[in-house]
TORKOL-4160 file (C-alpha; in steps of 0.2 Angstrom, whole numbers, padded with zeros to 4 digits, m for minus):
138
<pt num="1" X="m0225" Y="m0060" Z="0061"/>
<pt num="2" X="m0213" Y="m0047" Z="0053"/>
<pt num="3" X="m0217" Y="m0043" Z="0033"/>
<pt num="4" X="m0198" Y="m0045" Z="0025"/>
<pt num="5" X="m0199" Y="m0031" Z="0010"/>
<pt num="6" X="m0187" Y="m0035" Z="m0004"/>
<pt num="7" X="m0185" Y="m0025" Z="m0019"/>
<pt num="8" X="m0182" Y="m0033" Z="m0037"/>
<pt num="9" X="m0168" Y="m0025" Z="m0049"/>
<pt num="10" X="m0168" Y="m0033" Z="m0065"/>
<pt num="11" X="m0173" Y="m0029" Z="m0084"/>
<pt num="12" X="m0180" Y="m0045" Z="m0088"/>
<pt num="13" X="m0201" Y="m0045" Z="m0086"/>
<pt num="14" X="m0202" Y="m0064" Z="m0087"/>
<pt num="15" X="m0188" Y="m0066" Z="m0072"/>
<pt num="16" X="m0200" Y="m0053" Z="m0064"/>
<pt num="17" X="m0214" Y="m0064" Z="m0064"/>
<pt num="18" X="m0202" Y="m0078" Z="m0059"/>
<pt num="19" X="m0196" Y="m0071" Z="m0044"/>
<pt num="20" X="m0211" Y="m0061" Z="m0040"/>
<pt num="21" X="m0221" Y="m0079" Z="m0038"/>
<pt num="22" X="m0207" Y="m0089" Z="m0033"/>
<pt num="23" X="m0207" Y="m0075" Z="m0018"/>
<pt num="24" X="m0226" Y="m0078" Z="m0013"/>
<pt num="25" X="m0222" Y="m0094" Z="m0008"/>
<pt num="26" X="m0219" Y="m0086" Z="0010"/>
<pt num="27" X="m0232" Y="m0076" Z="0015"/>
<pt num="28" X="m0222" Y="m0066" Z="0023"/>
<pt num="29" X="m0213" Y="m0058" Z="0010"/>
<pt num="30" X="m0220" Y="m0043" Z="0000"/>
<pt num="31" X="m0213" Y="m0036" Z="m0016"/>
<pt num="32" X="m0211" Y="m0018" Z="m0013"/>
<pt num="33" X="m0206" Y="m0014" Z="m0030"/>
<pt num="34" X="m0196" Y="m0019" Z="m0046"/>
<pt num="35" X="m0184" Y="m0009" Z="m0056"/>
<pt num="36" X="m0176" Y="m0011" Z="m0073"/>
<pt num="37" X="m0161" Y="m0001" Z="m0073"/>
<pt num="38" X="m0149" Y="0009" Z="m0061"/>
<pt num="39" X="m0156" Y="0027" Z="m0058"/>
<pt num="40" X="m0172" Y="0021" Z="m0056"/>
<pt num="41" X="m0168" Y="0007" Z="m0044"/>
<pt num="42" X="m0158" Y="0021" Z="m0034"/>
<pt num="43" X="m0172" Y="0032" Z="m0034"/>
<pt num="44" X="m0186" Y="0019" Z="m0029"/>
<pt num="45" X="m0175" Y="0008" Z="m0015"/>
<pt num="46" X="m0173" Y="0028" Z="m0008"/>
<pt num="47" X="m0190" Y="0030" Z="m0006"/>
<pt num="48" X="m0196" Y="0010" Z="m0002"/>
<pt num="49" X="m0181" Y="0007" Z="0010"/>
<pt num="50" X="m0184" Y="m0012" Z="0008"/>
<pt num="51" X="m0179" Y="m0023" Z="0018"/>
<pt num="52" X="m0168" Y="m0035" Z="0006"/>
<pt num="53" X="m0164" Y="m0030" Z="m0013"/>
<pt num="54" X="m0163" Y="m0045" Z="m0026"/>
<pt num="55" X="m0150" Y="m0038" Z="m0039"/>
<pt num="56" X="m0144" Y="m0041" Z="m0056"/>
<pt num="57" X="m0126" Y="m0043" Z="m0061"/>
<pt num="58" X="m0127" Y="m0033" Z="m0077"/>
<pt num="59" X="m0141" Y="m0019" Z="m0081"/>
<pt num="60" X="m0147" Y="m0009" Z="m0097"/>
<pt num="61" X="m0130" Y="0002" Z="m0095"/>
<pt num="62" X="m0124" Y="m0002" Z="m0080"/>
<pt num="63" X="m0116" Y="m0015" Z="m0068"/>
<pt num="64" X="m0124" Y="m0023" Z="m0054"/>
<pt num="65" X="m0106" Y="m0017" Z="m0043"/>
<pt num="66" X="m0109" Y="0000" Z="m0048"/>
<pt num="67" X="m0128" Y="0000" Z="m0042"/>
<pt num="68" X="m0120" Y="m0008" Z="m0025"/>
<pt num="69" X="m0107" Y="0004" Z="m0020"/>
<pt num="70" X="m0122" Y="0019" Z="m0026"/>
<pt num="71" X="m0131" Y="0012" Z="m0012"/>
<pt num="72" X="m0119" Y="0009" Z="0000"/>
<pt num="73" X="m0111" Y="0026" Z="m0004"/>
<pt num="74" X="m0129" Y="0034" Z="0000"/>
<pt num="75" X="m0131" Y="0024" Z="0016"/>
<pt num="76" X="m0141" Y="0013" Z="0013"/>
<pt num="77" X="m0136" Y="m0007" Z="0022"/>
<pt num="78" X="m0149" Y="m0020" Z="0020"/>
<pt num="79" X="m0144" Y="m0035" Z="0012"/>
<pt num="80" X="m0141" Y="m0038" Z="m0006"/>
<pt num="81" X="m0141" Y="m0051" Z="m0016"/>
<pt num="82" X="m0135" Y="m0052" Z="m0033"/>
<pt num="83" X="m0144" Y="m0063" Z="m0044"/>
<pt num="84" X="m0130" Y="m0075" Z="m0054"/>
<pt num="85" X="m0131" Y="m0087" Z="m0070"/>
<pt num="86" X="m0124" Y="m0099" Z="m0058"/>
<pt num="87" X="m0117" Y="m0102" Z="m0040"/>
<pt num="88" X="m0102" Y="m0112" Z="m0044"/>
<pt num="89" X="m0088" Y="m0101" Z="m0046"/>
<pt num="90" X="m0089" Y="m0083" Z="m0044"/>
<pt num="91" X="m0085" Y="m0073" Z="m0060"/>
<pt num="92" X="m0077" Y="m0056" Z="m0059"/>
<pt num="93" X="m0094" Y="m0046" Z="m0059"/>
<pt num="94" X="m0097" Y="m0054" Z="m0046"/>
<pt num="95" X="m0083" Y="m0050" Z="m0036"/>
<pt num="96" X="m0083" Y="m0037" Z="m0039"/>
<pt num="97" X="m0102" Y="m0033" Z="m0032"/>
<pt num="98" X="m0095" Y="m0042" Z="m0016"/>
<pt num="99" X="m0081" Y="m0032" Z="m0016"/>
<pt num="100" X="m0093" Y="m0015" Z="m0017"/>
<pt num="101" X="m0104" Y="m0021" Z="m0002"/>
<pt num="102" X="m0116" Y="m0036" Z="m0011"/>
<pt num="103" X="m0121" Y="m0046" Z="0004"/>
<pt num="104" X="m0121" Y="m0062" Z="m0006"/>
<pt num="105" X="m0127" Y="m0072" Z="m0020"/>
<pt num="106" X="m0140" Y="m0083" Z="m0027"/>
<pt num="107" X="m0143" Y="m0093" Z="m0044"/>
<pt num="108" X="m0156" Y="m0083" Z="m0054"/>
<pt num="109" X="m0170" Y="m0095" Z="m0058"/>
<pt num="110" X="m0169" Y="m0106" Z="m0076"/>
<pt num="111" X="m0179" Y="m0099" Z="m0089"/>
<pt num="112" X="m0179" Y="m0114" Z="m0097"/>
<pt num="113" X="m0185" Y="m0123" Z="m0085"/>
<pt num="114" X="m0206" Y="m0124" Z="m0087"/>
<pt num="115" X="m0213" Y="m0109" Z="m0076"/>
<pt num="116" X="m0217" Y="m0120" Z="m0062"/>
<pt num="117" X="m0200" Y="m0128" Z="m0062"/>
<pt num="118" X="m0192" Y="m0110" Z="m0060"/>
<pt num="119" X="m0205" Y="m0106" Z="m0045"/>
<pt num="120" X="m0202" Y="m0120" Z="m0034"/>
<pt num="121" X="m0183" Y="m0117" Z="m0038"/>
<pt num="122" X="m0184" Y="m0099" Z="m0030"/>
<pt num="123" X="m0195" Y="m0105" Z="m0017"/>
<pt num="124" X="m0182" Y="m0118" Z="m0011"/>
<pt num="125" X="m0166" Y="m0107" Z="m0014"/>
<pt num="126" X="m0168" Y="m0090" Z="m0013"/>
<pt num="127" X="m0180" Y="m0088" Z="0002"/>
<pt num="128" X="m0168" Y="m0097" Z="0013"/>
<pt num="129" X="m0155" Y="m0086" Z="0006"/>
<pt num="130" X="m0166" Y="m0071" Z="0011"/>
<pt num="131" X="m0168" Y="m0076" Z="0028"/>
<pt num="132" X="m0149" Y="m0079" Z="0032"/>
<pt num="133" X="m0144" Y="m0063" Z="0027"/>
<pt num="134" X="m0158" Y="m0055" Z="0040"/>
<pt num="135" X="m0155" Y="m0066" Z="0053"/>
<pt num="136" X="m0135" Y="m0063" Z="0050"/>
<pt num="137" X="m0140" Y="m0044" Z="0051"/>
<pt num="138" X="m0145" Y="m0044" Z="0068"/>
């Protein structure tokens, strides 16, 4: 059984520990690390190389399309997925992470919802997600 190593980008802690327990719900994902703004996310998916990176649309001065034409400029072409306020229609941040080489897009979970709520709601969209864009990869 093959480890799938993703990589979180995103400033907000609580949506860290969203998606970080969200993600344990399939043992065979493992968090290889979390960043919470572009330079650092650059420097640490270098050096991690994950498998899949979970991206946020808008960062602490800078864009989520920025970060993804950083890393496809550098070379690197696992997946990524940006991390959207809703699925239903594409805004133009969005857009334009796809146009910059986003692999995709998922709903980032409700933090209103009660922590439990927002778990079981990454656990039922965003690990399918994750494993189309692999499998599609191949």
């Amino acid at each position: 059984m093959t480890t799938i190593r993703v990589f979180i980008v995103e400033a907000s802690v609580l949506m860290h520990r969203l998606l970080r327990l969200g993600l344990r719900e399939e043992a065979r994902i493992d968090v290889v690390g979390i960043a919470v703004d572009g330079p650092s996310a650059l420097a640490q998916i270098a050096r991690t190389r994950p498998d899949v990176v979970l991206l946020a649309l808008e960062l602490p001065g800078t864009r989520g399309a920025d970060i993804v034409r950083a890393l496809r400029e550098s070379g690197f072409m696992a997946p990524i997925l940006m991390l959207a306020a809703t699925t239903s229609e594409p805004d133009s941040a969005m857009l334009d992470a796809l146009a910059a080489g986003a692999s995709g897009y998922v709903s980032r979970p409700s933090t209103g919802l009660e922590a439990e709520h927002s778990v079981a709601e990454i656990a039922r969209t965003l690990l399918p997600k994750i494993k189309t864009v692999l499998a599609e990869r191949k």
